[in-house]
Structure formats: structure tokens, C-alpha cells
N, C-alpha and C positions, 0 to 999 in steps of 0.2 A: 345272673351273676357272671357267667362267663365272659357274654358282652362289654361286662361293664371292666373287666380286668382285659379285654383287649385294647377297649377305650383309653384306659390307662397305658398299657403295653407303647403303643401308638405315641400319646404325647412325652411318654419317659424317652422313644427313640425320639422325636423331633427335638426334644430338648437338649440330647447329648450327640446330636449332631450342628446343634448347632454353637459354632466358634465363638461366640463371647461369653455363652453359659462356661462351656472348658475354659477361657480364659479366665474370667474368675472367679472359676473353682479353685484354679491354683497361684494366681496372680494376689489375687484378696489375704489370703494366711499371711503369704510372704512378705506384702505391705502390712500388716499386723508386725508380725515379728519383726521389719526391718524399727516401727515406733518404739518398739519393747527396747531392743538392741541400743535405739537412741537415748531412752530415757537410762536404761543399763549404763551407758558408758558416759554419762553426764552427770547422774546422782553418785555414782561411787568411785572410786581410783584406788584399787590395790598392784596395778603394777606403775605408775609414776611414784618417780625418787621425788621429795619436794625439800629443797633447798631452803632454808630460813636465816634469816640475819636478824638475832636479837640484840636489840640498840638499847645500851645500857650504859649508857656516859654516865652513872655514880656509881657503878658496879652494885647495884645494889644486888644483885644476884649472884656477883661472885665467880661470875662465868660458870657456873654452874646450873642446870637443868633437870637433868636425870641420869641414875647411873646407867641404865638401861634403857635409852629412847628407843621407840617401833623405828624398827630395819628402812622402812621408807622415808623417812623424817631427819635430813642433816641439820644440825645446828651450830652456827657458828656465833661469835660475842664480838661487841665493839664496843669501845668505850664513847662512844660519842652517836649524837644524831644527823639521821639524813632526809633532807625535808623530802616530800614524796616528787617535788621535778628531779632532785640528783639521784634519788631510788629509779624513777623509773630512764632515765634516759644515760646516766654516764657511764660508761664501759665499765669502770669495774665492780660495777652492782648488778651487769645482765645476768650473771649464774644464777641471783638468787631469785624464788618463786616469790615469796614470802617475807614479809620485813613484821619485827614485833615492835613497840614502841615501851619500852620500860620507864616510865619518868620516873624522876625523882623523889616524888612526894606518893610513889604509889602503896605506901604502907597506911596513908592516911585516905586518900582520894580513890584507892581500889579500881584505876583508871587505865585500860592496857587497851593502845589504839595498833589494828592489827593493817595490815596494808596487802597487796597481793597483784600481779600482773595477770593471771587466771584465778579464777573462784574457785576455790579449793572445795571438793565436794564435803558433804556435813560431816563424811564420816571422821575427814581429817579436819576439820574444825572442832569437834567434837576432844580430839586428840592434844592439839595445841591447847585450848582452854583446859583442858585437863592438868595437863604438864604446868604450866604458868601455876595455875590452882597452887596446886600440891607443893612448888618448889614456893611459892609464896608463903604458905602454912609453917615452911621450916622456917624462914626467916623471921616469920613471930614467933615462932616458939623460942629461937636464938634470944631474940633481940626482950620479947616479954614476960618469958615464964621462965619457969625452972627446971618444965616438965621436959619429958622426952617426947619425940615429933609421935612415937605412935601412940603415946597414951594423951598427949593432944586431942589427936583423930578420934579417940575413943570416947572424950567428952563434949568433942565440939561439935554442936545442935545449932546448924542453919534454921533457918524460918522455912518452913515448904508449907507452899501455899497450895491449895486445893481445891478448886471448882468444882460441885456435883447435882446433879440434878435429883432434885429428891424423889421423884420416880422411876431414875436408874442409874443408883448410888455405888455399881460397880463399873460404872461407864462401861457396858457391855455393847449400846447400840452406838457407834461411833459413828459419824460421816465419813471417814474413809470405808465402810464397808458399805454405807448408803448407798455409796456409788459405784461398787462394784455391780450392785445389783442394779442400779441405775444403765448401766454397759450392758448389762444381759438381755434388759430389758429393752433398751434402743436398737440391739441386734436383731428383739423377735421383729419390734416394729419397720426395721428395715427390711429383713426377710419376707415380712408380709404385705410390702408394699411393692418389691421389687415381682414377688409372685403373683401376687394380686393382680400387677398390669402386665403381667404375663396373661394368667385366663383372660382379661379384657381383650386383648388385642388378640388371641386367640378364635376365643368367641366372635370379634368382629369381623376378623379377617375371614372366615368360614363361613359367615354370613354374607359379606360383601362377594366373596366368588363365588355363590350358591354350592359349594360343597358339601354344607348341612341338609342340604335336600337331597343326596344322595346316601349323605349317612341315616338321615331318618327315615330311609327304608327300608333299612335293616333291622335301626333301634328304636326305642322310644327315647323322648328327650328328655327325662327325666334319670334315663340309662345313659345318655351320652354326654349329660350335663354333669353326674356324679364320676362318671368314669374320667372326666378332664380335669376337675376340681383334686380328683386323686392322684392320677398321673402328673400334674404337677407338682403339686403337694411333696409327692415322694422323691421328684428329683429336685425339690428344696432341702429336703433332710438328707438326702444324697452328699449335697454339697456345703453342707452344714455339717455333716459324719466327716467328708473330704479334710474340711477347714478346719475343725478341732483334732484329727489325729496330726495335718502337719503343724498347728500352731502349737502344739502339746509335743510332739517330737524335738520343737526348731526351741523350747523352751530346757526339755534335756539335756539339749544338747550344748547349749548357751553354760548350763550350769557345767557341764564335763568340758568343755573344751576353752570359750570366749572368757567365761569370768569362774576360774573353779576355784582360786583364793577365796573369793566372796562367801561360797557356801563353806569350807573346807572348815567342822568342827576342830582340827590341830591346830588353824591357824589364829583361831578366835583362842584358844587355847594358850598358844604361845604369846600371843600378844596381851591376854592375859596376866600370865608368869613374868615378860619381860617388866611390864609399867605397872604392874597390880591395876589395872583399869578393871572397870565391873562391866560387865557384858553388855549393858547397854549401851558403854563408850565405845567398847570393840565390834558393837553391831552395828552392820552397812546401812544404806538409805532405807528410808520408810518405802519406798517403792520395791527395792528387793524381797524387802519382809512381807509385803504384801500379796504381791506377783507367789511366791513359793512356799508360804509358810499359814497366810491368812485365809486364803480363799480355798473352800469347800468347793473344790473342780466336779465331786462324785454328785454329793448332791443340787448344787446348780443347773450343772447337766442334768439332769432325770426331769427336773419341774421346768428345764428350759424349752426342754421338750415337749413337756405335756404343754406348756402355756402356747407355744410357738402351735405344734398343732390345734390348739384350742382357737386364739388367736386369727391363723390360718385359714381355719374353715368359715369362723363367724367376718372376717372379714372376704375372705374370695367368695362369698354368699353375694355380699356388696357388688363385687365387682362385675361375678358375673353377670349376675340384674341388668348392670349399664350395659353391660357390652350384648345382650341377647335383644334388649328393648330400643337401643337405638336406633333410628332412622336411617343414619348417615353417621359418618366418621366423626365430624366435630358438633351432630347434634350431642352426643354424652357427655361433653365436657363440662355442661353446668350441674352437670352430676359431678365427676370427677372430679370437682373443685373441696366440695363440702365434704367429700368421703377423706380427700387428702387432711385435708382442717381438720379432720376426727381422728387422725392418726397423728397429727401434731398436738393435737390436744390430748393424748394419751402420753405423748414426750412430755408434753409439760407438766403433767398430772403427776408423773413421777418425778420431775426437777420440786416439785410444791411437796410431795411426799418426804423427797430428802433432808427438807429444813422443817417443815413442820409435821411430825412421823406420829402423834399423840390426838391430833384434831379430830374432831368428827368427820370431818370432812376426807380426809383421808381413809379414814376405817370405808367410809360407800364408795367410795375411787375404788376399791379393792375387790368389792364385788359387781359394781358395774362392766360387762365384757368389754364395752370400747378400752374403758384403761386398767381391767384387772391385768394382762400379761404383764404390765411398765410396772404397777403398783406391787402387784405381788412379789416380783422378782427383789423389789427394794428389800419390803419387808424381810422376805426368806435370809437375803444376805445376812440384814441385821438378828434375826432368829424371832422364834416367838417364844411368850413367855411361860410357863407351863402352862395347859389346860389352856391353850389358845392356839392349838395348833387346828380345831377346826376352822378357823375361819379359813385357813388355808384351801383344805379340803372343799367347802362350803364355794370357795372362789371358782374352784375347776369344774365343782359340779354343777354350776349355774353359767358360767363359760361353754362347758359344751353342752349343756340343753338350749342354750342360746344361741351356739352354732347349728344345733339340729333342727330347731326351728326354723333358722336364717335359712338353712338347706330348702327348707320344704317349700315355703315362700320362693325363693328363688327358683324353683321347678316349677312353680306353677306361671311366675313371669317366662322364665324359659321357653317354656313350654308355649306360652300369649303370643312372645315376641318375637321368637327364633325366624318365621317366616313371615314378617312382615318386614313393609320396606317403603321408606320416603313418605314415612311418616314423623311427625313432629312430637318428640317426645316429653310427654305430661306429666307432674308426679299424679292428677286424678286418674293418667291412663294406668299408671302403675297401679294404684287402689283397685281399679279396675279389675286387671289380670289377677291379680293378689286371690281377690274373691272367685273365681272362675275356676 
């Protein structure tokens, strides 16, 4: 045991001296957070003012909108139209962001064409259609009834229409959470392919300088093969621990510093109070809510973990194989090729899972180890349903007896093929070593 914790000792130092592992350990979050940041400041806008020019050549609104429009939102009235060449290019319309189109027949045709020089993010779409609504509601109530505008509001029953799947009639498993687990799970498979061809070329290179013949006369190779498999292993969750405290800091601090209107319960509060808007009009983009409100960070983690190690070992089994049994540098490649294709076919396995999440076929994806890490990670996102949380269980425990197998097997090629050389590598030689 000692051995084998030196063995590791050994490739944890080679790994953290070497310069592109440190590069991105901390280059990698950064480029995360910098996508985050982008999508942040493109789905929402709480500090742009946005200027609007609503064109009302029949007054039918009276110049009037709200008594209390949101603080970012100016509205100005015109009694005439401006086709969208004189909106966008004549000097005295460049103020405004925003142009509304009020026609004249819009009490019967309910037709409000909105125009914009930047794409206003949803939330202040959301706002404008809002506003438009409500100031149109009075003007029926004026012009048709006899009622007052709020006991209008109090009778009046739009159509809402409602899609549901009659397997799950509280639309609990949604594709936006498909895909968060879809990201976790693309994470393990990249983790384990970037480490994976780390022990390969590891393993090759030790071979190719005969330095395995002086290590294997201290250990056995079954101790040297397990102590490299771990020692890298660990400085993958090293830098995987590394990358979710700063991608988990750099999101902190986005919310206290970059965008803190977005989260700020007073502000959803007051813009509440000001427009009686219901919280879902004063709530920011679907990607805010999702980034900080949707996603279970506690438990993703834990199973991300286990899968990624599960994952890890049964695939660096693979790799190892190639890299101990080959002949020469580019005899492994026709290995390398197929092993690759098994780790795209696990990306896909969970892109197939995302859309069809109920199929039979998906349930065996889940317990299959090539694509339980991708498969499971989906499911988890979306939850299981009660009394169905073994299948979860059922996946990890057949994942790492499938890794432990994978291990054994690969110790005894290890072990075949460590000091062999220029020769021509077979999958019957592989069979071979296998049984020996």
C-alpha cells in the first residue's frame, strides 16, 4: 500500500508541475464565468434607461400609459406615424431605443407592432407588453362598459391554454433542467477523456524510455499501474475542487457586485408596488433563474462526483490497456479511435435522453457504465419519482463493479504488455494477456 501511495505521490507532483495542467486549472473557470457574464448581460438589462416613442396618430390612448411607469422605462407620445427608415436613421428619433406602433383600429384588430434599434432583453419586453395591456383594458372599460377598470380585471377571464403530459401533469421534468444535467454530465466525459489521455501517454512514454524497467524493480505492476491511475485521478478532482470553488466564487460575486438589482428582493418589490406587475413580469431572464435559483449546486455535486470517479476509473482502465500493450506510439491509435466513439456515444446517449427521457431505451442507457455518468446526471437534474430513486443507486453500484473489473483486466494486460516492444498490436493478443 505504501508503494502504491508513493506511485501516486509521484504522478500528483508530475502533474502540478507541469504548466498547462496549472494553466487550466485556472484559465478553464474563468473562461466559464467569462460565458456566464455574457449570457448575464445580454438576457437582462436593469441598469439601461430605455427610451420609447409611442406613435399614436388617433390618440387613442390619450397620451397616457401609467401612472407609475418602472424607473428604467421613459415614455414619450406622438400623435402621428413614423415609418421604420425615418425611425431609424433621422436625427431627431436617435434618442429613442424603442418605437411602439398604436394604430388606429387597435380596439378591434388588438395589433401593436413594436420596433427597437437593440433587442430589448425579455425582461423589458415583458414590461412594455404589460403596460400596453393594462392601459388598453381601461380604454374598454371607458369606451364598453359601465364598470370600473378594477372590477373589469376582476371578471375578465382570458383563454389560457395549457399543454401537459399526462405522465407528468405538473410539468416537473422540464428540458431546461435536462440540460443542466446534460452540462454535468459532458463535464465528466470531458474530464475523463482529458485524463484518460493523460495515463495513456503516461503509460507510453515510461515505456518508450524504459523507465518502467527500473520502476518494476522496486514494484509490482499491478502496484504501479493502480498507484498512476490514482495519482492522476486525484489531480483531476484537484482541479475540478480548483474550478467549482472559483466558478462558485466568480458567481457570488456577479450577484453582490456586476448584476445585484437582478437578485435584490426590494427591487422586484418596488417594481411591483410601482406597475402592480406580478412577479413573474418583474422576474429577469429564464437563465438568471436558472444559473441561481434552479439548479441543486449540493446535490449535483456529490453524484458528480461519484459518477465522474465511477466514470474515471472504468474508463482510464481503457486507456491504460492501450497505452501498456502497444508496440509503438501510433500502433494504439486503432484502439484510440473506438475508445474515443464510446465517449461520444455517451454525449449522445444523453442528448437522446434529453428529448426522449420515458423510452426503454433510456432507462438501459442509465445502467450501462459507457453512458451511465451522461445518462444519470440528466435524470438526477430532472429528479426521480418517488420509490425510484434505486435505479440511481443501482447505476453507481454497477458503474464501479464495472470499474473494478475494468481495473483487474487491465492489470493483468499491464502486467502482459508493460515490457514488450515492436510488436504489433492485436485485439486476439489482448484476449490473450486478458486470460494469463
Amino acid at each position: 500500500m505504501n508503494k502504491i501511495i508513493l506511485i501516486a505521490q509521484r504522478e500528483i507532483a508530475e502533474r502540478f508541475q507541469n504548466r498547462s495542467f496549472k494553466w487550466l486549472m485556472f484559465l478553464g473557470p474563468l473562461a466559464v464565468l467569462g460565458l456566464v457574464y455574457l449570457f448575464l448581460s445580454t438576457t437582462t438589462s436593469t441598469n439601461k434607461d430605455w427610451k420609447i416613442l409611442m406613435m399614436d396618430k388617433k390618440e387613442v390612448f390619450d397620451g397616457k400609459l401609467a401612472t407609475n411607469p418602472p424607473s428604467n422605462l421613459e415614455f414619450d407620445f406622438i400623435n402621428a406615424f413614423i415609418d421604420y427608415e425615418d425611425f431609424a436613421y433621422q436625427e431627431k428619433y436617435q434618442d429613442y431605443d424603442i418605437s411602439v406602433w398604436i394604430n388606429e383600429k387597435i380596439v378591434s384588430n388588438k395589433k401593436v407592432i413594436i420596433s427597437y434599434r437593440e433587442r430589448p432583453p425579455e425582461n423589458i419586453q415583458r414590461q412594455i407588453i404589460y403596460l400596453v395591456e393594462r392601459r388598453m383594458e381601461e380604454i374598454m372599460v371607458d369606451q364598453f362598459t359601465e364598470l370600473s377598470v378594477s372590477k373589469f380585471r376582476e371578471i375578465k377571464q382570458s383563454l389560457n391554454f395549457s399543454f401537459k403530459d399526462v405522465y407528468d401533469p405538473k410539468n416537473e421534468k422540464s428540458t431546461t433542467a435536462s440540460w443542466v444535467g446534460f452540462s454535468f454530465g459532458t463535464l465528466i466525459i470531458l474530464f475523463v477523456f482529458m485524463f484518460g489521455m493523460t495515463i495513456l501517454r503516461s503509460v507510453s512514454r515510461e515505456k518508450s524510455n524504459r523507465i518502467v524497467e527500473v520502476l518494476l524493480s522496486s514494484v509490482n505492476p499491478r502496484q504501479l499501474l493502480t498507484g498512476k491511475i490514482l495519482g492522476v485521478g486525484f489531480s483531476a478532482l484537484v482541479q475540478f475542487t480548483v474550478w467549482a470553488v472559483i466558478v462558485g466564487t466568480g458567481l457570488y460575486l456577479f450577484r453582490l457586485t456586476l448584476f445585484p438589482d437582478m437578485f435584490s428582493a426590494g427591487f422586484v418589490a418596488d417594481e411591483v408596488a410601482k406597475t402592480d406587475f406580478s412577479y413573474e413580469l418583474a422576474n429577469q431572464s429564464p437563465f438568471v433563474e436558472l444559473i441561481y435559483n434552479q439548479i441543486q449546486y449540493m446535490n449535483m455535486l456529490i453524484f458528480f462526483g461519484l459518477f465522474f470517479i465511477g466514470g474515471y476509473l472504468f474508463y482510464g482502465s481503457f486507456f491504460a490497456m492501450i497505452g501498456s500493450s502497444m508496440g509503438s506510439e501510433s500502433d494504439g491509435q486503432q484502439f484510440i479511435i473506438p475508445l474515443t466513439l464510446l465517449l461520444f456515444s455517451a454525449i449522445l446517449s444523453g442528448y437522446y435522453v434529453v428529448y426522449y427521457p420515458s423510452t426503454t431505451l433510456s432507462t438501459w442507457l442509465g445502467f450501462i457504465p459507457f453512458t451511465s455518468p451522461m445518462v444519470m446526471m440528466v435524470d438526477l437534474s430532472n429528479g426521480f419519482a418517488d420509490g425510484s430513486a434505486w435505479k440511481l443507486i443501482l447505476s453507481i453500484i454497477i458503474l464501479f463493479g464495472s470499474a473494478f473489473l475494468m481495473m483487474i483486466i487491465a492489470g493483468r494486460i499491464y502486467k502482459n504488455g508493460i515490457l514488450r516492444f515492436n510488436h504489433r498490436l492485436k485485439l486476439r493478443m489482448l484476449i490473450k494477456w486478458t486470460k494469463k
